[in-house]
C-alpha positions as CSV (number, residue, x, y, z in Angstrom):
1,X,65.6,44.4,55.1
2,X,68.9,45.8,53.8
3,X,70.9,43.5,56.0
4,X,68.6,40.6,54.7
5,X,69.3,41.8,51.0
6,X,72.9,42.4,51.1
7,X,73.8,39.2,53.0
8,X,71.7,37.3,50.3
9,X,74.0,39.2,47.2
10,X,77.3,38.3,49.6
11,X,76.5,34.8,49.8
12,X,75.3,34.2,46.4
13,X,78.7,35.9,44.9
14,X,80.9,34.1,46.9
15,X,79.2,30.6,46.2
16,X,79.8,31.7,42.4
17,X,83.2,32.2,42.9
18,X,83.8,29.2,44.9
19,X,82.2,27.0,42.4
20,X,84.1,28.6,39.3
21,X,87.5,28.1,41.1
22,X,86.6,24.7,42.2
23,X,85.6,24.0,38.3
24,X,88.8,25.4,37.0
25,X,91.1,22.8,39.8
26,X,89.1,20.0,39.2
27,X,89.6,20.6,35.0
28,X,93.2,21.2,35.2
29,X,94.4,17.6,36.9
30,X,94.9,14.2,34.9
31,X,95.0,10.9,36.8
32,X,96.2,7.7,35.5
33,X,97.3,3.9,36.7
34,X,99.2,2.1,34.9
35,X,103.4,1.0,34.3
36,X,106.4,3.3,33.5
37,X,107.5,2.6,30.2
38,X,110.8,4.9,30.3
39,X,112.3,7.1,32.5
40,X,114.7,9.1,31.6
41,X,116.7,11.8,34.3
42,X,117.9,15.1,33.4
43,X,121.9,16.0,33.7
44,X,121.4,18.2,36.3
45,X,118.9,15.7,38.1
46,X,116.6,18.1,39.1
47,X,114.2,16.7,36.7
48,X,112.7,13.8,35.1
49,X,110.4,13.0,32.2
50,X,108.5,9.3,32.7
51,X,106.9,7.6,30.1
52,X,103.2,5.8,31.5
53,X,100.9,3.5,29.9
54,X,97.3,3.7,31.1
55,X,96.2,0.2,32.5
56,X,93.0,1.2,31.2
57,X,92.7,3.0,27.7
58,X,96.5,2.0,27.0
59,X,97.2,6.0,26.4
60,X,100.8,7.0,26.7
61,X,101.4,10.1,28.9
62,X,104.7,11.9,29.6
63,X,104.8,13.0,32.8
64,X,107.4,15.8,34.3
65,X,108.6,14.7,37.8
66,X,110.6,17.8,39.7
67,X,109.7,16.4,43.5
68,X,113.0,15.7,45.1
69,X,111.8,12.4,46.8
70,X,110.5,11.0,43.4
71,X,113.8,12.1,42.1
72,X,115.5,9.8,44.6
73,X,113.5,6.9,44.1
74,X,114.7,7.2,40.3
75,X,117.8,7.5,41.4
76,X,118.7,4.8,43.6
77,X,116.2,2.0,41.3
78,X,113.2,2.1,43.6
79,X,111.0,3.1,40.9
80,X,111.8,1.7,37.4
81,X,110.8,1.0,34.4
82,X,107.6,-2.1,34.7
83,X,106.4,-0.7,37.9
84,X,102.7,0.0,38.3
85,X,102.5,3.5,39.3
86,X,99.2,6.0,40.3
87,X,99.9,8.8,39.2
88,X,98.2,12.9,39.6
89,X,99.7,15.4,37.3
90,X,98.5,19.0,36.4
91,X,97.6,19.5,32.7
92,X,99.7,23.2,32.1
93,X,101.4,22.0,28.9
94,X,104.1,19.7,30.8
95,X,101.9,18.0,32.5
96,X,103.6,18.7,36.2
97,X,103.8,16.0,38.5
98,X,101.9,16.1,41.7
99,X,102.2,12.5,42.7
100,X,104.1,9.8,41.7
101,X,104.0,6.4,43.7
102,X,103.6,2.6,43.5
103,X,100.0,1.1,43.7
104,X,101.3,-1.9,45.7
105,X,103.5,-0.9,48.8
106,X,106.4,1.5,49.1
């Protein structure tokens, strides 16, 4: 009966924790489609801020971009301003970049 008890208390705390972490994730992560209206490249190039427009709600969001391979696609014009872009970005006051890419191809 113990063993009964006690795995029924294990289970039940760890599907409350689970479900608060998964809560907290979920909250924390903005999503948008829509066209880069300006992008603009640090000095250093280890950073970017871009500029979207939501296709939907027409919202502006400024987006940091510190991923090397977004980086590059800045660099060398395969991503610029006009392109339709998806777009995942954590909400922590910067709003972090997690993905940056075209909805149609490359």
């Amino acid at each position: 009966m113990k063993t009964k008890l006690s795995t029924l208390f294990l289970a039940a705390a760890l599907a409350f924790s689970t479900a608060g972490y998964v809560g907290n994730a979920a909250a924390d992560e903005g999503k948008m489609v829509g066209p880069v209206t300006k992008i603009t490249l640090a000095k250093d190039g280890k950073s970017a801020t871009a500029v979207m427009k939501d296709a939907k709600s027409s919202e502006t969001v400024t987006l940091t971009v510190t991923d090397d391979l977004t980086l590059d696609k800045f660099k060398d014009k395969r991503i610029v301003e006009g392109d339709e872009i998806r777009a995942r970005w954590e909400k922590d006051g910067k709003n972090t970049s997690k993905s940056f890419k075209k909805t149609a191809g490359c």
